[in-house]
Backbone as CSV, one residue per row, in Angstrom:
resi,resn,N_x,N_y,N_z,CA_x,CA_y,CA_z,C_x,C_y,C_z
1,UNK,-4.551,-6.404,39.828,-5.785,-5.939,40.397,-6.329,-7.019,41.318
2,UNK,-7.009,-6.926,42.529,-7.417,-7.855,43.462,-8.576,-7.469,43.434
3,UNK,-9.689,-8.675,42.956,-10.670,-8.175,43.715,-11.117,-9.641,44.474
4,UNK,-12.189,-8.716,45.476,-12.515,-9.750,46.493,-13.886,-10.111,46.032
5,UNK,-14.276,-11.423,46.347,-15.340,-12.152,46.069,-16.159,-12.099,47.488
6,UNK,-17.551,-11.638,47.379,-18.371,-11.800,47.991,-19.311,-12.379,48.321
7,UNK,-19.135,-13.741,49.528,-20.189,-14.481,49.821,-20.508,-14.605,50.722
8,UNK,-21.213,-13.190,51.121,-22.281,-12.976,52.048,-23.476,-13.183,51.610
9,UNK,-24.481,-13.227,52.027,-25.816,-13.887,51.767,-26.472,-12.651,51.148
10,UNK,-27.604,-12.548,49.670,-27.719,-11.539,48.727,-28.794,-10.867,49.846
11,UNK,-28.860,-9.659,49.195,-29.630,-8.445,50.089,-30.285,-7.946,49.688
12,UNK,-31.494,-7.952,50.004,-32.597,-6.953,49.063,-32.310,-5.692,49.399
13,UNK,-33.301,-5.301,48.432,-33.142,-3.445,48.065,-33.433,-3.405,49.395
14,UNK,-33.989,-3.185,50.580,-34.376,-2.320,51.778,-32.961,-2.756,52.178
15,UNK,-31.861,-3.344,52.097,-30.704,-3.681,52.862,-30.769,-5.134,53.780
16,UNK,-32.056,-5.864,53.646,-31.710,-6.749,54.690,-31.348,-7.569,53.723
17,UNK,-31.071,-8.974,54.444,-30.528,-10.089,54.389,-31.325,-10.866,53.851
18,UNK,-31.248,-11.529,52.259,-32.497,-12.888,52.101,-31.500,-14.127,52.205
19,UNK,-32.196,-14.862,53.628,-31.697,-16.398,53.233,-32.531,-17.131,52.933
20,UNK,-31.943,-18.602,52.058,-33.000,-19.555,51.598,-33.706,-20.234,53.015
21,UNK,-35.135,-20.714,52.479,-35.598,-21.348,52.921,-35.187,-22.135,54.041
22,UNK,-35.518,-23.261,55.123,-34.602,-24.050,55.625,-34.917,-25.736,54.449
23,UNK,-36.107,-25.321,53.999,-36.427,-26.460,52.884,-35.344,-26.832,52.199
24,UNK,-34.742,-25.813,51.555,-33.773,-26.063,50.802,-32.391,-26.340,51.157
25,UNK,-32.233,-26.525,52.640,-31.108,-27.215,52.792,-31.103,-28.745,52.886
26,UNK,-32.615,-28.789,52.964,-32.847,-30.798,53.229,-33.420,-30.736,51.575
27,UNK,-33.401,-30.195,50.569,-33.559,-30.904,49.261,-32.874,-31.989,48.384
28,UNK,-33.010,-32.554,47.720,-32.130,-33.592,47.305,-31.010,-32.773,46.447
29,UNK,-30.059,-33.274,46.318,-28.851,-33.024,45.376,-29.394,-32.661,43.928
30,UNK,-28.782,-32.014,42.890,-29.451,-31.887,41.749,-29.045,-32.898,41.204
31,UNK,-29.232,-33.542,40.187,-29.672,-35.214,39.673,-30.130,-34.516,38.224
32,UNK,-29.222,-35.331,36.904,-29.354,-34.799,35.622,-29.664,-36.130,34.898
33,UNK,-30.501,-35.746,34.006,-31.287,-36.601,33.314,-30.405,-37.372,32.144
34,UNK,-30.013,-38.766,32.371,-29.577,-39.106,31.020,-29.990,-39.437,29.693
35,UNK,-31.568,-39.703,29.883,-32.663,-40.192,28.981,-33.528,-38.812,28.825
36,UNK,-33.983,-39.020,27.683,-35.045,-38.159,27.339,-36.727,-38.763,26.946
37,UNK,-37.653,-38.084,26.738,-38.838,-38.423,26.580,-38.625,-38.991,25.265
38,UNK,-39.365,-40.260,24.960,-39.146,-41.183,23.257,-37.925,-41.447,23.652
39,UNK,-36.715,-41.564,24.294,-35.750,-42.728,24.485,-35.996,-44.117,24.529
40,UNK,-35.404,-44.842,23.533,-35.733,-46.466,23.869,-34.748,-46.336,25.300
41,UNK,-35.062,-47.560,26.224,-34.057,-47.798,26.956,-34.628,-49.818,27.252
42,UNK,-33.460,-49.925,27.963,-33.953,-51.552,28.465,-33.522,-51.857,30.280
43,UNK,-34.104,-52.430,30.324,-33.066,-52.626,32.225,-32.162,-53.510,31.923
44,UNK,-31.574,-52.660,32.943,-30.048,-53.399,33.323,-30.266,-54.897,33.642
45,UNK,-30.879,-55.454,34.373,-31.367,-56.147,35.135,-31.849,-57.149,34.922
46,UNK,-33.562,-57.059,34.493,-34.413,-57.780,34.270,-34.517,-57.323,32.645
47,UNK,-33.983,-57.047,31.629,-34.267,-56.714,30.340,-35.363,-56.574,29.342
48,UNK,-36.536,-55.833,30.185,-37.514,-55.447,29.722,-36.769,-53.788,28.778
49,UNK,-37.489,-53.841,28.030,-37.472,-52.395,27.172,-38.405,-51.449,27.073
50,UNK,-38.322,-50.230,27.029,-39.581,-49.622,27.064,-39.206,-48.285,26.198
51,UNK,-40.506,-47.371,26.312,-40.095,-45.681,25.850,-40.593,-45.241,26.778
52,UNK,-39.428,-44.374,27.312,-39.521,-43.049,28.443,-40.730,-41.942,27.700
53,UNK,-41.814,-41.990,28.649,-42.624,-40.564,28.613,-42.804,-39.882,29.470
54,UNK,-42.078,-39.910,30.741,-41.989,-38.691,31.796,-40.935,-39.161,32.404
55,UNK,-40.406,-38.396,33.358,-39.243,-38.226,34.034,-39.393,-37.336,35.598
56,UNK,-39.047,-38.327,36.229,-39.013,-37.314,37.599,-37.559,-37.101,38.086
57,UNK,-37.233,-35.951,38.421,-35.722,-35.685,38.995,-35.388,-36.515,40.102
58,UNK,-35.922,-36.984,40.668,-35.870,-37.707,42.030,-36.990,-38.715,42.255
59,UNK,-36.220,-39.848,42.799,-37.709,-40.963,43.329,-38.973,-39.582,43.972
60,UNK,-40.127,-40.114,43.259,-41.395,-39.766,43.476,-42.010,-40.694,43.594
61,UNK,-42.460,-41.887,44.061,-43.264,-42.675,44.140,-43.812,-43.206,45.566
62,UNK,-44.532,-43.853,45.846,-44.600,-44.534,47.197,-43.701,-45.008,47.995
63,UNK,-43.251,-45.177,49.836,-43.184,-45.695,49.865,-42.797,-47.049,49.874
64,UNK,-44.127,-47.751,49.981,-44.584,-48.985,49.708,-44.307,-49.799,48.643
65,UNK,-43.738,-48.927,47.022,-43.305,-49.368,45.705,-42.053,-49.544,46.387
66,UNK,-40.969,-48.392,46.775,-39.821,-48.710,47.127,-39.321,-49.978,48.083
67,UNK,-39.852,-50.134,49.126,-39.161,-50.958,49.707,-39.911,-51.972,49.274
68,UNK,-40.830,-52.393,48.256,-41.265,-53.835,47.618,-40.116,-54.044,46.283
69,UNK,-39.303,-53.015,45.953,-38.441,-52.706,45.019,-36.871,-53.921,45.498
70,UNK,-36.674,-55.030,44.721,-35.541,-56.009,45.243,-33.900,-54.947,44.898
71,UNK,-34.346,-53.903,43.711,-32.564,-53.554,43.867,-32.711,-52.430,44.524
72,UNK,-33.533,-51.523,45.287,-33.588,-50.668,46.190,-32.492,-49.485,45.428
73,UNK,-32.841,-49.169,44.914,-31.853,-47.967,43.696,-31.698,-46.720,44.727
74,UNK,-30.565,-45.488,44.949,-30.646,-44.479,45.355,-31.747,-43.803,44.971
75,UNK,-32.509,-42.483,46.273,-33.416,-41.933,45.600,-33.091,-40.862,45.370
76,UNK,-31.867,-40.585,45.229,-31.445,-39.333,44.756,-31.110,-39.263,43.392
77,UNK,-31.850,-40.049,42.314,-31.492,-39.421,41.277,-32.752,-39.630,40.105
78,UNK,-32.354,-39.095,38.902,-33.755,-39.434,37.877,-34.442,-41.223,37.951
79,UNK,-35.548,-40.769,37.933,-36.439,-41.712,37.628,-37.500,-41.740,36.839
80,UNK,-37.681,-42.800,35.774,-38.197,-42.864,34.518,-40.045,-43.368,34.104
81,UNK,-40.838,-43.132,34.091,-42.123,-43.773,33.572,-41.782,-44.669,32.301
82,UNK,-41.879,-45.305,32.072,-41.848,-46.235,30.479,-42.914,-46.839,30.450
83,UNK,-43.106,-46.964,28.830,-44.348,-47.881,28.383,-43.495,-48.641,28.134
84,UNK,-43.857,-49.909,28.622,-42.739,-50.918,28.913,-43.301,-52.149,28.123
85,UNK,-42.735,-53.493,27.546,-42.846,-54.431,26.954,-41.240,-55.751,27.154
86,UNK,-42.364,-56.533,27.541,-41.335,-57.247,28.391,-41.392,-58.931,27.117
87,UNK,-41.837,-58.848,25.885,-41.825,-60.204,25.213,-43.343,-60.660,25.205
88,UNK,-43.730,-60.847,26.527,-44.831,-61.369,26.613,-46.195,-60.531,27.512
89,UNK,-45.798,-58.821,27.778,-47.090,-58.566,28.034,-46.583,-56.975,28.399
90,UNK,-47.074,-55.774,28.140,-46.533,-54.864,27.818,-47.355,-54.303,29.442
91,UNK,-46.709,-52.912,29.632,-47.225,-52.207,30.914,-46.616,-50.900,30.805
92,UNK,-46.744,-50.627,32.497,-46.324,-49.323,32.998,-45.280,-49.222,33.594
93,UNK,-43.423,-48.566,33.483,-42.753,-49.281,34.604,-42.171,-47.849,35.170
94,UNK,-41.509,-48.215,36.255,-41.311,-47.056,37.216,-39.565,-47.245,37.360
95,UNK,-38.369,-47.017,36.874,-37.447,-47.525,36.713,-36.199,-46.238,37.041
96,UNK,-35.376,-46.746,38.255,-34.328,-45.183,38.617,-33.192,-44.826,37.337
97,UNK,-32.675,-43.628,36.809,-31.838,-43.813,36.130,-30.147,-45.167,36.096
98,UNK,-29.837,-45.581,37.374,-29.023,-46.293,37.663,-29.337,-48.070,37.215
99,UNK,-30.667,-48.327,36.485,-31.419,-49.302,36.144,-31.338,-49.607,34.887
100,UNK,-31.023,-48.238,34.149,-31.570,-48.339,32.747,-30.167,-48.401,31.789
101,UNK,-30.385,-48.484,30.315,-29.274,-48.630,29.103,-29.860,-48.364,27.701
102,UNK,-29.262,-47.229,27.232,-29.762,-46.721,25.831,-30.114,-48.276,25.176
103,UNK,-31.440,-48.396,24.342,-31.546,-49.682,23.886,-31.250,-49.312,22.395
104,UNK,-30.109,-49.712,21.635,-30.239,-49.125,20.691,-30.764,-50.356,19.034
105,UNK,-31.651,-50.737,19.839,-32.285,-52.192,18.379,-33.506,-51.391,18.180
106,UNK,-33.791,-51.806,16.947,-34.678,-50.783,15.710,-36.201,-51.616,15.987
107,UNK,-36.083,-52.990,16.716,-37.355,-53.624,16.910,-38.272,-52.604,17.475
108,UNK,-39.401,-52.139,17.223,-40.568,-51.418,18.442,-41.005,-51.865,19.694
109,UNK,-41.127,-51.333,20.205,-41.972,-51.310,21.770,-43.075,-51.607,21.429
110,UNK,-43.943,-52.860,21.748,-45.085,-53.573,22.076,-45.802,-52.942,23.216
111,UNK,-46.466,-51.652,23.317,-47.233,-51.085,24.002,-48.278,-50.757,23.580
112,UNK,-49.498,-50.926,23.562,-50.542,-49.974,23.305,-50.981,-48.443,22.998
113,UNK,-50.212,-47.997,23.712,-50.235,-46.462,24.195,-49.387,-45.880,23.559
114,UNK,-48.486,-46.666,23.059,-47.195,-46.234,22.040,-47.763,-45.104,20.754
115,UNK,-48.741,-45.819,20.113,-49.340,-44.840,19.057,-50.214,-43.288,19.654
116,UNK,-50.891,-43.886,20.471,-51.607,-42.549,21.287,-50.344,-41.506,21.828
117,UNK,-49.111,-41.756,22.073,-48.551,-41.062,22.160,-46.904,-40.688,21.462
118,UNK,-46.664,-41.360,20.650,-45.364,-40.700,20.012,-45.637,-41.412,18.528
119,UNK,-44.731,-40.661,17.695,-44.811,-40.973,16.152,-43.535,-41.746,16.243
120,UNK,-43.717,-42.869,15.441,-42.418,-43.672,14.996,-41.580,-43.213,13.702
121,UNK,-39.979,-42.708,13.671,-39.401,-41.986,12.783,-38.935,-43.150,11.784
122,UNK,-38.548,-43.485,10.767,-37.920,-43.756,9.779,-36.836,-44.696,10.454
123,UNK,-35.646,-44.396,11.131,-34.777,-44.704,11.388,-35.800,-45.242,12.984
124,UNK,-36.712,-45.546,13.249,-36.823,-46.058,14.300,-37.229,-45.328,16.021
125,UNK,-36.496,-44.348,15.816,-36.771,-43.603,17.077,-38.044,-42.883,17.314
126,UNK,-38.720,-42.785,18.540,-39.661,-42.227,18.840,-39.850,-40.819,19.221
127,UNK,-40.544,-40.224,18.767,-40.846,-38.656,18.801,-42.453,-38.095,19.381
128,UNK,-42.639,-37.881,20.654,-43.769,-37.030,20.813,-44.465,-36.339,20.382
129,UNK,-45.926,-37.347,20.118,-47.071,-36.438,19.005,-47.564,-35.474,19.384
130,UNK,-47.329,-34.126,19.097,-47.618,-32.785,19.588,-49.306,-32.944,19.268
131,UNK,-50.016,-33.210,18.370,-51.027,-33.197,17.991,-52.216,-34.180,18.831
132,UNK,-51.674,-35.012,20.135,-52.242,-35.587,20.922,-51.958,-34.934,22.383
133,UNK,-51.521,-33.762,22.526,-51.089,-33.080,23.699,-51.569,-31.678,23.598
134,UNK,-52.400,-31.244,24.430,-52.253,-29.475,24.287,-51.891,-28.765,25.448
């Protein structure tokens, strides 16, 4: 049996033609997340550690952050928020997936914000407090 595959562009019910956007031919590549929200991770790099609480599919940031940025990371792929703790003074960090490394030591993250937002499990890992989010 032969059948033929059709990739002509899909057609609405009146018969015409829908093509995408022209947006969507300049969109970025799709870009898959290796970290999740409550992931420890640490940098590659500079070996600060933190916990991931948001995730953008693609550099979203300034700019002005980027090119003040010394490893200039692709912006085509995930990029991480962490409550970050660096030994001696904890923050906010902005970090591309190509930066980061499952941290897998049971020590906690020295953040503030850590309790306001995730519960610490037994075995260590962090879990998002539903009960501080609606």
């Amino acid at each position: 049996m032969n059948q033929s595959i059709n990739t002509s562009a899909p057609r609405r019910k009146d018969g015409a033609s829908r093509s995408l956007p022209a947006a969507f031919a300049q969109a970025p590549r799709v870009s898959h997340a290796r970290f999740r929200i409550g992931d420890r991770v640490s940098h590659r790099t500079f070996g600060f550690r933190g916990i991931i609480f948001d995730v953008d599919p693609v550099f979203a940031n300034s700019e002005e952050w980027y090119a003040q940025n010394p490893l200039q990371p692709d912006r085509n792929q995930p990029f991480y928020h962490l409550l970050a703790d660096n030994g001696e003074q904890s923050y906010i960090a902005y970090v591309s997936q190509e930066d980061l490394l499952a941290d897998e030591g049971r020590e906690p993250i020295d953040h503030p914000a850590v309790e306001m937002m995730f519960t610490r499990e037994a075995d260590g890992a962090y879990r998002l407090d539903a009960q501080h989010w609606h």
